[in-house]
N, C-alpha and C positions, 0 to 999 in steps of 0.2 A: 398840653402837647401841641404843638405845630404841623401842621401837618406836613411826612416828609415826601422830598427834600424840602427841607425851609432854606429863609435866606442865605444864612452862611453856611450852609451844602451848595447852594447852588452856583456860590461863588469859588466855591473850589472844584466844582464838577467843571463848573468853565475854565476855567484854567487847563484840568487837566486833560480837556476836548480838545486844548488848543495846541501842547506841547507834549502830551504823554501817546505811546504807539497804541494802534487799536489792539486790544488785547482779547481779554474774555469777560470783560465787564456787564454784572448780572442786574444790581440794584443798586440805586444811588443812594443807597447808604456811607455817610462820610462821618467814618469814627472818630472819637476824643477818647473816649476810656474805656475799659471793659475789665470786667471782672469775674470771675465764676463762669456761668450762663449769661450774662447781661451785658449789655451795650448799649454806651451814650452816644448819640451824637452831636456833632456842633452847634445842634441849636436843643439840644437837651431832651431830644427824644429818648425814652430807652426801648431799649428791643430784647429780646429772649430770643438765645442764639441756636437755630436746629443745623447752622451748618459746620460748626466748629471751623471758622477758617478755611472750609474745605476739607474736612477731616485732619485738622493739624493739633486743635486744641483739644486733646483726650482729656486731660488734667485740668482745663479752664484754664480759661485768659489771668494773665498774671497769677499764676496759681504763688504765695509766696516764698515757698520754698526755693522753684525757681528762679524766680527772681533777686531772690539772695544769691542763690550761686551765680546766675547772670555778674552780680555787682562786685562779688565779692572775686571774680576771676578775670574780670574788666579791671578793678583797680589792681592786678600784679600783672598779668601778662595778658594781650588782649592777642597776638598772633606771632608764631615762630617756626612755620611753614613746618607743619608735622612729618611731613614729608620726605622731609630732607634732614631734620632733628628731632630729640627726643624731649618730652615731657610730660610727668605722672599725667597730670588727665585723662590723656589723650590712651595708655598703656589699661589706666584702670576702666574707660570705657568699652576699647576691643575686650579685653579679658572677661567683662562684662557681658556684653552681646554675647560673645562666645556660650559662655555657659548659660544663657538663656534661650538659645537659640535650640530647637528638637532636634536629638539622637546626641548619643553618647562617641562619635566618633568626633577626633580630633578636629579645631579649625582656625580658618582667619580672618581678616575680616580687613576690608577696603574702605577709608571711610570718604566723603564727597561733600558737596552739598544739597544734593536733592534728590528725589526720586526719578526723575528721565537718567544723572551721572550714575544712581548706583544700577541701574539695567544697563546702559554703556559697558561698566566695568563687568558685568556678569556676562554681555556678550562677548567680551574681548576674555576673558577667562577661560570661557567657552571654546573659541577658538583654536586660543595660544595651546590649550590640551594636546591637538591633533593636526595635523598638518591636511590631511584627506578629511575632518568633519568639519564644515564651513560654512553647512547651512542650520536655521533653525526652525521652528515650529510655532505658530504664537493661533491666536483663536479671535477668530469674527467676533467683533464687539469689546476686542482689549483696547484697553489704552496703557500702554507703559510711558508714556513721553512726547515729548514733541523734539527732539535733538534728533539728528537727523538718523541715528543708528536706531534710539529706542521708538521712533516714527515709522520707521520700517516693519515693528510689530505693530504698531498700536493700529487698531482697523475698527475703533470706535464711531468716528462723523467721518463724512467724505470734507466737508473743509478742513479738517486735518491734516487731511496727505496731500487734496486737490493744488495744483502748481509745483509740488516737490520732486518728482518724478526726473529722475534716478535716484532714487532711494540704496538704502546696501543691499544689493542682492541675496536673494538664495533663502527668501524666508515664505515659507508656503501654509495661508493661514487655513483654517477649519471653522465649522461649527462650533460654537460655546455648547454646554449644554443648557439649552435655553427652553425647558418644558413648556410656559408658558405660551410659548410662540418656538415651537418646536418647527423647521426650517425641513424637516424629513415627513413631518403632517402624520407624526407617529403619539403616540402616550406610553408614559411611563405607568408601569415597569415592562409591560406588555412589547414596550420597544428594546429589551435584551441592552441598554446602554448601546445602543446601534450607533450614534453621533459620538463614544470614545470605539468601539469598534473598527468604525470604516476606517482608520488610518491605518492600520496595518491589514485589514482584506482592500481595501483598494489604495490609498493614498502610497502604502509604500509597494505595492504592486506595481503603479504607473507613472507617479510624476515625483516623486522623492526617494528617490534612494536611502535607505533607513541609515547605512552605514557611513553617508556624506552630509549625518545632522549631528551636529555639535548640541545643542540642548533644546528641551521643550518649555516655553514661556507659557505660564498661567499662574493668572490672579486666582485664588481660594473662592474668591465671590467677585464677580466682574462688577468694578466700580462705577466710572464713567458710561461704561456699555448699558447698564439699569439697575446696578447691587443685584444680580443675577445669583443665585446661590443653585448648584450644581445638587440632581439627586443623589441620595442615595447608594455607594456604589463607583459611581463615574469617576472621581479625582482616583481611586487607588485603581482600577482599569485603565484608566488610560496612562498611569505613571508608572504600573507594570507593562504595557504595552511598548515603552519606549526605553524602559532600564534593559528588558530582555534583547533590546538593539544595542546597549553600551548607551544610549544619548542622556544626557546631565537633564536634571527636574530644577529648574528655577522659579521659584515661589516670589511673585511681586506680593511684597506684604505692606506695600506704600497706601494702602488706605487700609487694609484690614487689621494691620498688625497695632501691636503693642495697647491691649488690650479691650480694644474694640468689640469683637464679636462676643465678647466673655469667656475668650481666653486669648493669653499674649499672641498668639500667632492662628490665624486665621484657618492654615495649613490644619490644627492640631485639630478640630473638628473632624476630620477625615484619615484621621492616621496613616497620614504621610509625610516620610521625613525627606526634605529636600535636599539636592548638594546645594544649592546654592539659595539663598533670600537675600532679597533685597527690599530696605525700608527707606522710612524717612520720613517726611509731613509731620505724624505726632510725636516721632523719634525726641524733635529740641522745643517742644512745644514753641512752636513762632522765631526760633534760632534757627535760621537755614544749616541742615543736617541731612546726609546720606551715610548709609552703611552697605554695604554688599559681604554678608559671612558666607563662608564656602566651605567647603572641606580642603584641610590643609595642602592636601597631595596635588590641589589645585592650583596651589602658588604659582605665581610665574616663574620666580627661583631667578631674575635677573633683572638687574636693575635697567632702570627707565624703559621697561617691558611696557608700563603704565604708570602714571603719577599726578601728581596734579598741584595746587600751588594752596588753597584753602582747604581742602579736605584735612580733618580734624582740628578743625580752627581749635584756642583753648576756650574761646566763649563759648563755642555751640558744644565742644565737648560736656565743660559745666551742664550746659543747659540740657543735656541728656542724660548725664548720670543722676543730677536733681527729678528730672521727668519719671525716671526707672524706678527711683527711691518713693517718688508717689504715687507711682502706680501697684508697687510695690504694698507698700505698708497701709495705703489707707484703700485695699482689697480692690480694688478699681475693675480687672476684670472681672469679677463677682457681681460688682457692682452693676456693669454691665448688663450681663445676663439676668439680674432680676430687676433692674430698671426697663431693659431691655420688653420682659414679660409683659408689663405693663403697658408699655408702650405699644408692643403687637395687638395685644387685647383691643384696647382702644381702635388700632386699626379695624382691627375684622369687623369691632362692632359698625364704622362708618362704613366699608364695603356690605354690610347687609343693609344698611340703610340709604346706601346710596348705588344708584346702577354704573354712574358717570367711573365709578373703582372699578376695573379689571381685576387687580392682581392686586396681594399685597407681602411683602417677603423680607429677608434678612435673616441676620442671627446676630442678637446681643442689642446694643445699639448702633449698626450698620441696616437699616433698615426704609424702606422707601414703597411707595404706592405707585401703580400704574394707570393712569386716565386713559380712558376709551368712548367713542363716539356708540360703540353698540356692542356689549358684552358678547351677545354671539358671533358678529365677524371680526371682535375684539379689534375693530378698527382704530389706530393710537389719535390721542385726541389731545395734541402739542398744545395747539390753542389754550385750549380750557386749561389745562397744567400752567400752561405761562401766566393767565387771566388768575389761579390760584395762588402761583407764585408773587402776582405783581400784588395783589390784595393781603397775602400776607405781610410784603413790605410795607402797606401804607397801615397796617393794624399793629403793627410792630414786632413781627417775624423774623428772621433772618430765615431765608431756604432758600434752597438750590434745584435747580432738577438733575436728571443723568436720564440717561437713553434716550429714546424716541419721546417718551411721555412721559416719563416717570419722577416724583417728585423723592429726594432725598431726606430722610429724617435722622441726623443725625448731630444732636446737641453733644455736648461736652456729658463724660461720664460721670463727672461730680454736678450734675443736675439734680435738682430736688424735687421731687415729686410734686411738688407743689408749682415750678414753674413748669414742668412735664407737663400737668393737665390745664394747667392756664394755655399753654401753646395751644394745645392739641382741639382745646374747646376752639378758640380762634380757627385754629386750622376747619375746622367743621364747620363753622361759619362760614369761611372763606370758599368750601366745597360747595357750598348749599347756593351760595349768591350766584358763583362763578357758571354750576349747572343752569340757573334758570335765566342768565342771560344767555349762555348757548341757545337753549329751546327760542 
């Protein structure tokens, strides 16, 4: 092994120091193949992947199936603006989504390319409904996007919004519920869900008028913000609290969905059916892909209301109907959930073994650890997460963080037990080292 970045990484890092936009670049890791859970790079390291591409790769890198349909719909027709004309892929993949999408009530479905277009399309949906509901509702710690509509929810980092200001107006964010680090200094249950409560005893008492919101924006489990997973209770409160005003429930399922959590849709943990989700990321496994399904009666009903010029490309179509077929058939969210088990276990065990863990949470394999300088003032402890993060890259890791502190876990669901606890030992390792250069 070389240690990374070896030479030809760092000959293409420099390159891309010199000519590519500063982006969100984590670890210089510079890929050549990948397979399953595994990743080579150009000088022949391999790594065990906990980030999936960022939650894109549910199914694993080059899963083959995929990649036949990728090849097999690249050599007849690679693009013939869906948009504007027809063709089967494109017909069997909405019809598709449709019926896998929760509740039995009629729908449609927008397709895009990524996850910030398909929250765009659900706020213009939103909208187009009513002429007097023009505002919306999204929660402290979302991220839906960076485009300038779905920016104006996302209130995950301040360098996200900081210089964009004028943003779309009229979006008034809240409290996630965030027990962990509960923002009201209450505990659950003892707190009555007070953080879905106060929107309608005070929020629509004083600064939002209930009846001039077009819809409520919330992720199932707040991704970017720290894989924040809501008690008990709270998602069907506060989605009765906003249906009983007429406002639309929009479900961002761009990192939870399509079988993530250990079931297809992140929502279905909490028995709530949305008017609107919106996916993407492991939608085309690594085919850029958005969808936005809604309830039909939501249509625009008129052309060039909305449209777009790549949305349902025929490659990334393939590459989604293939994705569905494996997630499908070789039980993937199942899969999930009892990979998942194992996966949490291992956690709890290192939070009793180690003080430096706060928190540790998720459901299925959407799951992630919180670093703290001092469990009792639960002070977040960035540093050390990143010092965790950089030493899993040089051990051959792939991870991410999200929130303040918090490290993501989340490899591809066809992971094998076997690379699951190689990471995880590593990762322990990487905890162990990382705490006693703190002290």
């Amino acid at each position: 092994m070389v240690e990374p970045p070896g030479p030809n990484a760092k000959e293409i890092i420099k390159v891309d120091n010199e000519y590519l936009a500063t982006s969100t670049k984590t670890a210089p890791i510079v890929v050549e193949s990948a397979k399953g859970a595994l990743v080579k790079d150009v000088d022949g390291n391999t790594f065990i992947d906990f980030a999936s591409g960022v939650a894109v790769l549910n199914v694993g890198h080059c899963h083959p199936k995929v990649v036949k349909a990728v090849q097999d719909q690249a050599a007849k027709v690679m693009h013939f603006a869906g948009t504007d004309y027809y063709y089967q892929v494109q017909s069997d993949l909405v019809k598709r989504l449709c019926d896998l999408a929760p509740g039995d009530h009629a729908k449609k479905v927008f397709l895009s390319n990524s996850g910030t277009e398909s929250v765009e399309a659900a706020m213009k949906l939103a909208r187009w409904r009513s002429a007097e509901r023009k505002q919306f509702i999204a929660f402290i710690g979302a991220f839906h996007g960076r485009t300038m509509g779905s920016l104006s929810l996302t209130a995950s980092k301040r360098v996200q919004r900081e210089r964009y200001f004028p943003m779309v107006a009229g979006v008034t964010h809240i409290p996630y519920a965030y027990c962990y680090r509960c923002p009201y200094k209450l505990e659950y249950p003892s707190c009555d869900l007070w953080c879905a409560k106060i929107l309608k005893e005070i929020y629509f008492e004083t600064i939002t008028p209930p009846h001039e919101v077009a819809a409520l924006f919330l992720e199932p489990i707040q991704g970017e913000g720290g894989y924040i997973v809501p008690p008990k209770g709270w998602t069907s409160t506060i989605t009765k609290i906003v249906r009983d005003q007429g406002i639309l429930v929009v479900d961002d399922e761009v990192q939870a969905g399509i079988g993530r959590t250990g079931k297809m849709w992140g929502i279905e943990h909490f028995d709530v059916v949305p008017d609107v989700i919106c996916t993407a990321k492991s939608l085309g496994s690594g085919i850029p892909i958005g969808a936005t399904i809604f309830r039909r009666e939501l249509d625009f009903g008129v052309q060039g209301a909305h449209s777009n010029t790549y949305g349902g490309n025929c490659v990334a179509c393939a590459s989604a109907l293939a994705t569905l077929d494996v997630v499908e058939e070789e039980r993937l969210p199942e899969r999930a959930e009892k990979v998942g088990a194992l996966l949490r276990k291992r956690m709890e065990e290192m939070m009793r073994d180690h003080e430096v863990i706060g928190d540790v949470r998720g459901l299925g394999l959407m799951q992630a650890m919180e670093f703290v300088r001092d469990r009792r003032t639960k002070e977040p402890a960035k540093h050390l997460r990143d010092d965790v993060a950089f030493l899993l890259f040089k051990r051959g890791i792939v991870a991410i963080g999200c929130g303040r502190s918090g490290l993501r876990l989340i490899p591809p669901l066809v992971i094998s037990e076997e690379h699951l606890n190689t990471g995880l030992d590593i990762l322990e390792g990487c905890i162990k080292d990382a705490a006693k250069a703190m002290k």
